[in-house]
LOPABA-711569 format. One record per residue (C-alpha): residue number from 1; residue in one letter; chain; x, y, z. Coordinates in pm, whole numbers, always signed. Layout:
BEGIN
(atom NUM "A" "A" (X Y Z))
...
This chain:
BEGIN
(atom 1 "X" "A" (+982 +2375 -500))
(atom 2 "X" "A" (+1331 +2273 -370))
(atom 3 "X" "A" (+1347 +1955 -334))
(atom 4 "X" "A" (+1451 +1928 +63))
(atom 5 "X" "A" (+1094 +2091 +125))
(atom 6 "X" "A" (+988 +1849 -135))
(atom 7 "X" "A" (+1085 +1609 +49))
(atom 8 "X" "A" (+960 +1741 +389))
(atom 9 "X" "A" (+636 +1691 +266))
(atom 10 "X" "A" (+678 +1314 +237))
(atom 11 "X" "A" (+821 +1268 +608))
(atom 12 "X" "A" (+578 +1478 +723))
(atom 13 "X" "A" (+319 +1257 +579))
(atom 14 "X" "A" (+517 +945 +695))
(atom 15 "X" "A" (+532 +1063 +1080))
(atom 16 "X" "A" (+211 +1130 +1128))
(atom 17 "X" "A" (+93 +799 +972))
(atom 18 "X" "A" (+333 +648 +1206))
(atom 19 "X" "A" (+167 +772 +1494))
(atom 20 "X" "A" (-164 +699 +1393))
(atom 21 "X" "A" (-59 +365 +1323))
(atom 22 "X" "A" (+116 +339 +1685))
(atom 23 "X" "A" (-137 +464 +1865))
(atom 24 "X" "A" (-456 +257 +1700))
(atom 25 "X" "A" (-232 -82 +1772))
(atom 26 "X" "A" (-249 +50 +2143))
(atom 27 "X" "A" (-616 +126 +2123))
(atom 28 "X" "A" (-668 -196 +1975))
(atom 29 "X" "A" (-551 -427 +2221))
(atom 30 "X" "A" (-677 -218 +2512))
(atom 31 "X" "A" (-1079 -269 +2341))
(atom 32 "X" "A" (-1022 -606 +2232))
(atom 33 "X" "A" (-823 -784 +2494))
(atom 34 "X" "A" (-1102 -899 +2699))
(atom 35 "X" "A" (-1283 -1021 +2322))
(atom 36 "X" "A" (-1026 -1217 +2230))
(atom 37 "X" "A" (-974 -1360 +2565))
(atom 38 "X" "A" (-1309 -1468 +2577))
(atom 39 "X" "A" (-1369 -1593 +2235))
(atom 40 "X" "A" (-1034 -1725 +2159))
(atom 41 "X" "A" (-850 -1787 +2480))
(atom 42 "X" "A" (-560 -1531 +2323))
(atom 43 "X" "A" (-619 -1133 +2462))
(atom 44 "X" "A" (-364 -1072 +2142))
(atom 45 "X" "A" (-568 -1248 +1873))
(atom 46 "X" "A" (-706 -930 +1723))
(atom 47 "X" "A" (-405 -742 +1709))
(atom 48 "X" "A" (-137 -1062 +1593))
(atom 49 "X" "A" (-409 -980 +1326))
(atom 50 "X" "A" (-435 -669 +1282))
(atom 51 "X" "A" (-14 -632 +1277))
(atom 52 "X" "A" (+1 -883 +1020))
(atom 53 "X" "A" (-229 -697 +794))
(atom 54 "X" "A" (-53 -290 +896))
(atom 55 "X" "A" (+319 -503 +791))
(atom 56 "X" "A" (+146 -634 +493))
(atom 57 "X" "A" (-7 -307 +376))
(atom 58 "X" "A" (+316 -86 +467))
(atom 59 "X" "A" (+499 -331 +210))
(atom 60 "X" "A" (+251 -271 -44))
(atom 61 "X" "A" (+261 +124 +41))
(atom 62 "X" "A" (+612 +113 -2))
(atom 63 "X" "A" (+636 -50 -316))
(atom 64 "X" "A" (+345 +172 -455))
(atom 65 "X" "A" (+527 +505 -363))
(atom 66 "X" "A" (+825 +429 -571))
(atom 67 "X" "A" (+593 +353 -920))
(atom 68 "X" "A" (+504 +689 -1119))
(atom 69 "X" "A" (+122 +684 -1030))
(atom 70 "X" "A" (+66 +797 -1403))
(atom 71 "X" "A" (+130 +407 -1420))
(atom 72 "X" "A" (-208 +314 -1257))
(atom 73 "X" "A" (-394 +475 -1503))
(atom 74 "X" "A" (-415 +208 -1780))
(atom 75 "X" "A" (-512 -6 -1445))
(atom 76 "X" "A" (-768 +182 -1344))
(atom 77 "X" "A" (-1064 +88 -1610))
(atom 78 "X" "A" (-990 -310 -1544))
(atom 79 "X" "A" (-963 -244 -1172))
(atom 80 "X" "A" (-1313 -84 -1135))
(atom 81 "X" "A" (-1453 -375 -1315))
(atom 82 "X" "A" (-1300 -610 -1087))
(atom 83 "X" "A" (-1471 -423 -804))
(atom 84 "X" "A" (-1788 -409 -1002))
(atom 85 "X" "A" (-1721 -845 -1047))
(atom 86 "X" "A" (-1599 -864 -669))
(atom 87 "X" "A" (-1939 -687 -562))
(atom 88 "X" "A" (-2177 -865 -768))
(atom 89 "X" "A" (-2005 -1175 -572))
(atom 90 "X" "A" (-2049 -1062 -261))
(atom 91 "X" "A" (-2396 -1120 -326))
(atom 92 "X" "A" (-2380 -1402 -470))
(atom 93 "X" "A" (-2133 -1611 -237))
(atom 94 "X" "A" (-2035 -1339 +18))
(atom 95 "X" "A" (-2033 -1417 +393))
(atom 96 "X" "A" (-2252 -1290 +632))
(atom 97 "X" "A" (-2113 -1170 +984))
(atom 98 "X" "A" (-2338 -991 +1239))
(atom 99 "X" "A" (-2652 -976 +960))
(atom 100 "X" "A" (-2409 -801 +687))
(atom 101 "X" "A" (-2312 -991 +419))
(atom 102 "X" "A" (-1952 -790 +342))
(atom 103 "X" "A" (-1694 -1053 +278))
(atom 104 "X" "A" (-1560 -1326 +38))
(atom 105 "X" "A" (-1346 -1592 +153))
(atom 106 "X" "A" (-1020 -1785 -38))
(atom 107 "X" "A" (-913 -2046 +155))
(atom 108 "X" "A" (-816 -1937 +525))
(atom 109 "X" "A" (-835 -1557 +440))
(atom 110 "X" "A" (-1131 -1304 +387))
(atom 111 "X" "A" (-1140 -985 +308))
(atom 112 "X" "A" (-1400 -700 +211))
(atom 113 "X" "A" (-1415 -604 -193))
(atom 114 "X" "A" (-1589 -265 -68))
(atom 115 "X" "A" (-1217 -141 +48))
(atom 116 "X" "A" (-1086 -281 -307))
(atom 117 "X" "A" (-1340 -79 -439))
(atom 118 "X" "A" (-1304 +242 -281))
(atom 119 "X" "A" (-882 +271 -384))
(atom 120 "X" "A" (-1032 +172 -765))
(atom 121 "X" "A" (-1269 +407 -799))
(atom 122 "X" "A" (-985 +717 -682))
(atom 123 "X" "A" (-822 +575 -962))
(atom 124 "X" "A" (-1101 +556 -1217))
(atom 125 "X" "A" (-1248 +830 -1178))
(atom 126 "X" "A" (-941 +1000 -1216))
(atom 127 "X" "A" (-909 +886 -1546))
(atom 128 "X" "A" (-1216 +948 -1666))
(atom 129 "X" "A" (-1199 +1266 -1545))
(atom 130 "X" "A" (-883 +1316 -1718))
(atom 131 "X" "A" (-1091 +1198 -2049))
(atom 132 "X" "A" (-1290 +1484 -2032))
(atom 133 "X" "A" (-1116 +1752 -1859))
(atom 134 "X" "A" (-1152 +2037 -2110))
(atom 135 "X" "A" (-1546 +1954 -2065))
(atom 136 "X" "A" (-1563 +1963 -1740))
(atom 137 "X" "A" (-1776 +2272 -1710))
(atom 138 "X" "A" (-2082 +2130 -1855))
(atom 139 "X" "A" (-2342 +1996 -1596))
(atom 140 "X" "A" (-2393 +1658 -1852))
(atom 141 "X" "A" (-1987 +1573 -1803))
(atom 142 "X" "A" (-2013 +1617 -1440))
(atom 143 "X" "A" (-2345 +1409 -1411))
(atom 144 "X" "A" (-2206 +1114 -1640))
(atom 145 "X" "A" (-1889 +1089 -1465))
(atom 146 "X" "A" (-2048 +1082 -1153))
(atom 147 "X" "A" (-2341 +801 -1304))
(atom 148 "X" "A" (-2016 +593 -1418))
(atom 149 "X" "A" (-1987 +515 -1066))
(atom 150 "X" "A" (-2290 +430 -965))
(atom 151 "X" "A" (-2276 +46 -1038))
(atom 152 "X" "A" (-2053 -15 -807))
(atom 153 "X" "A" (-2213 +241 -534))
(atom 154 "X" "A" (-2542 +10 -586))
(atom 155 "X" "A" (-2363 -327 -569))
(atom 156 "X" "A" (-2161 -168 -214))
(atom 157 "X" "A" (-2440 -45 -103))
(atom 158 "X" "A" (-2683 -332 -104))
(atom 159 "X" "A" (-2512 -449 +227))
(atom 160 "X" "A" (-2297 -142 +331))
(atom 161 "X" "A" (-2432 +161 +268))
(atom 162 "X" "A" (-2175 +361 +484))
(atom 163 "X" "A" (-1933 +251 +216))
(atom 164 "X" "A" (-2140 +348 -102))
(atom 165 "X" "A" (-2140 +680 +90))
(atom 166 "X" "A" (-1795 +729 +106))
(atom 167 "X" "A" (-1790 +648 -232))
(atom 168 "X" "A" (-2011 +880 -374))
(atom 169 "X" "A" (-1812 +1156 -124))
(atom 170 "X" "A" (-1515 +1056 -300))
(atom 171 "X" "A" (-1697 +1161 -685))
(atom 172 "X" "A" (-1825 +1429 -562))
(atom 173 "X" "A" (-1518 +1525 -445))
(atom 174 "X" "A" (-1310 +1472 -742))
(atom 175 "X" "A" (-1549 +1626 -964))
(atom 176 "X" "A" (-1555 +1942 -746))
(atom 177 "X" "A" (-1205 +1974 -783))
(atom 178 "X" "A" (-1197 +1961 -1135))
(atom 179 "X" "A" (-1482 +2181 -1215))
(atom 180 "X" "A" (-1424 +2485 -1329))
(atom 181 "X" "A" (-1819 +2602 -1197))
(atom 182 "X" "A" (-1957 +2535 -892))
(atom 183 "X" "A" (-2278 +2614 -942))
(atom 184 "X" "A" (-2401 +2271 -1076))
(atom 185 "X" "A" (-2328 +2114 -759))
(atom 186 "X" "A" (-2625 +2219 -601))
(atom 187 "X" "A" (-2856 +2058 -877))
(atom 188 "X" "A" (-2581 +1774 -774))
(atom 189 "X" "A" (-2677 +1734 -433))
(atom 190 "X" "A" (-3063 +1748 -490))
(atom 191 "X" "A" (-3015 +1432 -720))
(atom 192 "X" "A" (-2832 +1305 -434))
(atom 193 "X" "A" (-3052 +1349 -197))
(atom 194 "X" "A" (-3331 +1212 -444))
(atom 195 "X" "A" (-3148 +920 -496))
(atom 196 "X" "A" (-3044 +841 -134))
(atom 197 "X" "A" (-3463 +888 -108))
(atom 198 "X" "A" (-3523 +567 -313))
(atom 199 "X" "A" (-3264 +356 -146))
(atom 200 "X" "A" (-3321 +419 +144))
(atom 201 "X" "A" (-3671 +311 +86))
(atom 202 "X" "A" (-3589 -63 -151))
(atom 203 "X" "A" (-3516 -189 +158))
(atom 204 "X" "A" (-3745 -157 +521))
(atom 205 "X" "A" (-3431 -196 +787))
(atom 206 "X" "A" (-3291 +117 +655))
(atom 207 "X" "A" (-3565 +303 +734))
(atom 208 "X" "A" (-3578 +115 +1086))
(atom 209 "X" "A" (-3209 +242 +1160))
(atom 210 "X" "A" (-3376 +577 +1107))
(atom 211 "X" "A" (-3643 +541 +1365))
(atom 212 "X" "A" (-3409 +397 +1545))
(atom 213 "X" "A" (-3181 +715 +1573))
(atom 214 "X" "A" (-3456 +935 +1601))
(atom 215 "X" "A" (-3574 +732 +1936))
(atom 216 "X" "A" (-3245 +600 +2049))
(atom 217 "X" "A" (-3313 +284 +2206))
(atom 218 "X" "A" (-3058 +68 +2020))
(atom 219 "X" "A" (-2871 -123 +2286))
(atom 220 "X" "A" (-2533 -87 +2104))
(atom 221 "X" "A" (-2593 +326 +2079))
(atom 222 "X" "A" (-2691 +395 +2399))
(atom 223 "X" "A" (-2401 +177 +2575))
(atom 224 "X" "A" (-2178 +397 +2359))
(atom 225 "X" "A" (-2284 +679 +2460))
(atom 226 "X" "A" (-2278 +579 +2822))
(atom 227 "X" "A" (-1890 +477 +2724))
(atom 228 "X" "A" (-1884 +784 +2622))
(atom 229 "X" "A" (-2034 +1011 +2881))
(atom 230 "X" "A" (-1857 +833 +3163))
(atom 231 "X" "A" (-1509 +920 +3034))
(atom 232 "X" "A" (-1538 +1271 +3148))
(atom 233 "X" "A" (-1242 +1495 +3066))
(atom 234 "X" "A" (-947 +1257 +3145))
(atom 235 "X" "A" (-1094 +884 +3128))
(atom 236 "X" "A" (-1107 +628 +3375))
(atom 237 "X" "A" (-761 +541 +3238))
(atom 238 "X" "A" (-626 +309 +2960))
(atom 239 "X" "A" (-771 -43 +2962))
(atom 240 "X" "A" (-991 +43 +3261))
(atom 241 "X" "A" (-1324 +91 +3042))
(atom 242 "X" "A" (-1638 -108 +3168))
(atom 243 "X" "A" (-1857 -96 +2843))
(atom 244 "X" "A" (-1633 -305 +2617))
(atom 245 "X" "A" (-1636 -583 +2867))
(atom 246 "X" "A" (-1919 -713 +2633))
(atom 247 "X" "A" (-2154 -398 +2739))
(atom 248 "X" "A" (-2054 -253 +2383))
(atom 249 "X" "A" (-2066 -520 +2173))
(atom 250 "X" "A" (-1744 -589 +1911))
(atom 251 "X" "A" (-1619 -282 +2099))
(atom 252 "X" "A" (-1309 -306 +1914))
(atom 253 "X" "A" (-1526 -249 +1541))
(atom 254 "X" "A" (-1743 +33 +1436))
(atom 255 "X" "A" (-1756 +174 +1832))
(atom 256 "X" "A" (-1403 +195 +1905))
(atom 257 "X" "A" (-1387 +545 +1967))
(atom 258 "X" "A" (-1637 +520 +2260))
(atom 259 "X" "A" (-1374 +322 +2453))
(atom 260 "X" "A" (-1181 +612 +2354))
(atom 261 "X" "A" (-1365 +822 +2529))
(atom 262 "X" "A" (-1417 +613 +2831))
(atom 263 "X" "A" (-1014 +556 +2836))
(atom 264 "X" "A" (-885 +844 +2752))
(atom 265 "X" "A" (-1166 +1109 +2804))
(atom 266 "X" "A" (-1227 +1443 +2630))
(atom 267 "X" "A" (-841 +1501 +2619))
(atom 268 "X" "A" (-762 +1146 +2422))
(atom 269 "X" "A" (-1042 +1171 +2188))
(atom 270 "X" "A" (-962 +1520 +2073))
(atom 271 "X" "A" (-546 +1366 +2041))
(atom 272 "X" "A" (-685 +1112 +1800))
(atom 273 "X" "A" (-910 +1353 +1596))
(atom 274 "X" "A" (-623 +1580 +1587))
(atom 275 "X" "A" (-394 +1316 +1427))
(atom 276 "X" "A" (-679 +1278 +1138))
(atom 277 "X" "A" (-698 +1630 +1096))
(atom 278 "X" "A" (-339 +1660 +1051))
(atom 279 "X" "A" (-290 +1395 +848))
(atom 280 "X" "A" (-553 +1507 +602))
(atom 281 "X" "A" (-432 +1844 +596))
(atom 282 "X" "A" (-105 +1724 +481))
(atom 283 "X" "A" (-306 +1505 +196))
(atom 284 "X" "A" (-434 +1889 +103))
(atom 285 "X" "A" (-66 +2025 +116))
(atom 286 "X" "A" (+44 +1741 -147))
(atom 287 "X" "A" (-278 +1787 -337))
(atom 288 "X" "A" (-201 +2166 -376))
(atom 289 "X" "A" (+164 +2099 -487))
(atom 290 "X" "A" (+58 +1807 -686))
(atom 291 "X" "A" (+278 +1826 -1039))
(atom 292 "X" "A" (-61 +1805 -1248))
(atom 293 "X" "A" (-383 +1771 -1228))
(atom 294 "X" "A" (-385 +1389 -1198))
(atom 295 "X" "A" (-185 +1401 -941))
(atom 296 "X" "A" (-416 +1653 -729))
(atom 297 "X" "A" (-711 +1454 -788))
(atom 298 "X" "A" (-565 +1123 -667))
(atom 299 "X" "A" (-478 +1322 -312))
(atom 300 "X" "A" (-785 +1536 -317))
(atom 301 "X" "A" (-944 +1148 -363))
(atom 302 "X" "A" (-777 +1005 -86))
(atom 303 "X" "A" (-825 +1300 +126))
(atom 304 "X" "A" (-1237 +1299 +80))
(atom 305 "X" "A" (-1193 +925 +171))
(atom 306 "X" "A" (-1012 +978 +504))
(atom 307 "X" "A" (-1176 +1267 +644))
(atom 308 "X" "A" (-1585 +1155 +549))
(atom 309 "X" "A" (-1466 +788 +685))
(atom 310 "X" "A" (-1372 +996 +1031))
(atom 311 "X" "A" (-1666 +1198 +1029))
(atom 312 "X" "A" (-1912 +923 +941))
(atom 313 "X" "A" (-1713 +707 +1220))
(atom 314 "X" "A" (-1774 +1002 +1487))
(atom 315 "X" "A" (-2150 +1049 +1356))
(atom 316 "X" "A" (-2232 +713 +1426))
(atom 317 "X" "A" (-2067 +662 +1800))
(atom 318 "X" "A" (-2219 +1006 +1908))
(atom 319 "X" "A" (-2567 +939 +1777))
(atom 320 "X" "A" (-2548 +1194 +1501))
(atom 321 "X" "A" (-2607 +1036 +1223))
(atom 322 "X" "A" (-2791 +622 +1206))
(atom 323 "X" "A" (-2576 +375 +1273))
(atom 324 "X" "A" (-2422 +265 +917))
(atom 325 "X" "A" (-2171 +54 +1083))
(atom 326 "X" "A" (-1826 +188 +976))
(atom 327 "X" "A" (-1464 +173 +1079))
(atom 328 "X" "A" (-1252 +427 +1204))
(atom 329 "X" "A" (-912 +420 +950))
(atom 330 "X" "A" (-619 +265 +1119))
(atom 331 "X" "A" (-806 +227 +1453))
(atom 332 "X" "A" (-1081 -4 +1382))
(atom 333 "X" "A" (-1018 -405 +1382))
(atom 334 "X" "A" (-1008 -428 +1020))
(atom 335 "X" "A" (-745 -613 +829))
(atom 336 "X" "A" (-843 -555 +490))
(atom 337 "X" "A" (-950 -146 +565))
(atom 338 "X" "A" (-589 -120 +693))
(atom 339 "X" "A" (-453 -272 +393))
(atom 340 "X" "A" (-596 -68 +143))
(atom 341 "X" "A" (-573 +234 +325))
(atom 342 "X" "A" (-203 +163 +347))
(atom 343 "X" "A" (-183 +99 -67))
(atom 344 "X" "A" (-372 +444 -47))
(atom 345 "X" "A" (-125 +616 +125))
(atom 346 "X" "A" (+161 +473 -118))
(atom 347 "X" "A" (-43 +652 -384))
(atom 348 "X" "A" (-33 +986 -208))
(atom 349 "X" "A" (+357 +942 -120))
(atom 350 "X" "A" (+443 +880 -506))
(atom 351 "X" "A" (+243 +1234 -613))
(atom 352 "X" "A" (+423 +1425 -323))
(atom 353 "X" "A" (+768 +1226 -476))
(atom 354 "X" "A" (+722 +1381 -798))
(atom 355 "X" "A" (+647 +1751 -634))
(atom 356 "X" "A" (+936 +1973 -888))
């Protein structure tokens, strides 16, 4: 590939960020004015936040796109353990906001090991699958690799299980990719579904949410979908929404893209969901052109991550799926999602550097 298409790819990549970046600032400030104006007596509190976090994370991306990412791979081992450490904290000193215990403090800061933990596993299981490439068609190398993972699924998933989700989309994922046969992945997603079975049932408010979405009387759902329903085709206009004035609770979290709706209407939404769909087709594009396999399966990781996030994050607000409670990437109030999305992307930017 010449290398002024080569390097297409990475402004491509960059532009489209850019905008999605842009445009969720905007979102933010519209859904969380009134919040912040009422908790804090500052309409800009969440998004002085949520700027210092994007400038923090596009730093890190752009140091990470200039190191070879064959670098992280002696990294990647130690950095799933930390996760593993980091989770097994969480439940030992982790704080609890809104009935989810998610966080660990240091001092003034906080921040979410479960986003940590998503960017190590890409990594790790990129290396093990590296390990045992040239075995990869046997249904016992596919079912250890993805097993290697499930510590830290467990440990996530004790208080997010929208997270130990995306995680075990992510090794599925991978593993797909690097399969030779696809056949085993059926006997793959029964185990999945058996094991989803039995947690789901450890714990009796998971099976609640389910009731709960089958009979849809969850306040925060149903003033949602109101948001959403009311925004017709066009919206009632940017920063003119009703629900998140406290009808929606945090209406600038996990239900952001109602206020979309209500905002922007039919025509907004589908802007923003076009964005994500570009942007993850371009993660395919680099993925395809990847220089080796390594390369691809960082991408291809990094591209399950982004678009079963979305989906999960659209699932939820529309009633779908349960509420999990999970952010929509670079739109959400999140500092620490932004972040290591960010050092994601500088991943993805480095394999489409080294595109020949």
């Amino acid at each position: 590939m010449e290398r002024s298409k080569q390097r297409a790819y990475d402004y491509a990549l960059v532009i489209v960020l850019g905008i999605i970046i842009v445009t969720g600032l905007v979102i933010l400030y519209s859904t969380s004015a009134y919040n912040g104006k009422l908790k804090f007596q500052d309409s800009f509190y969440y998004l002085k936040k949520q700027i210092f976090a994007t400038l923090l994370g596009i730093a890190g991306m752009w140091i990470i796109a200039r190191v070879d990412y064959h670098v992280w791979k002696k990294w990647s081992v130690p950095g799933y353990l930390v996760s593993v450490l980091l989770g097994i904290a969480v439940l030992l000193i982790g704080d609890e906001y809104n009935g989810s215990k998610r966080w660990l403090s240091l001092g003034p800061f906080s921040f979410q090991p479960s986003e940590f933990a998503k960017v190590a596993v890409i990594l790790f299981l990129t290396y093990v699958i590296m390990r045992n490439v040239k075995s990869m068609g046997k249904f016992t190398t596919v079912c250890k690799i993805v097993v290697s993972v499930l510590p830290v699924v467990g440990l996530v998933g004790a208080s997010n299980l929208s997270t130990a989700i995306i995680i075990l989309g992510i090794a599925v994922v991978l593993v797909f990719v690097a399969s030779p046969k696809y056949g085993q992945f059926a006997w793959m997603i029964f185990l999945g579904c058996a094991f989803m079975g039995i947690f789901l049932a450890m714990e009796s408010y998971r099976l609640e949410r389910l009731q709960i979405w089958r009979h849809p009387e969850n306040y925060e759902t149903l003033q949602g979908l109101y948001a959403i329903g009311s925004g017709g085709l066009f919206g009632k206009g940017f920063g003119s929404s009703i629900q998140k004035l406290g009808f929606v609770p945090e209406a600038q979290n996990d239900m952001i893209f109602s206020i979309i709706c209500e905002e922007l209407g039919l025509v907004g939404a589908s802007f923003v969901l076009l964005l994500f769909l570009i942007l993850i087709w371009r993660f395919f594009v680099i993925a395809s052109h990847a220089p080796d396999l390594e390369g691809a399966l960082i991408a291809s990781g990094a591209m399950a991550h982004m678009m079963i996030q979305v989906i999960l994050n659209i699932a939820v607000v529309t009633n779908t799926i349960p509420n999990t409670g999970i952010t929509l990437p670079f739109i959400s109030y999140g500092g620490t999602s932004v972040m290591f999305l960010l050092f994601e992307m500088g991943l993805v930017l480095n394999v489409s550097s080294l595109v020949k």
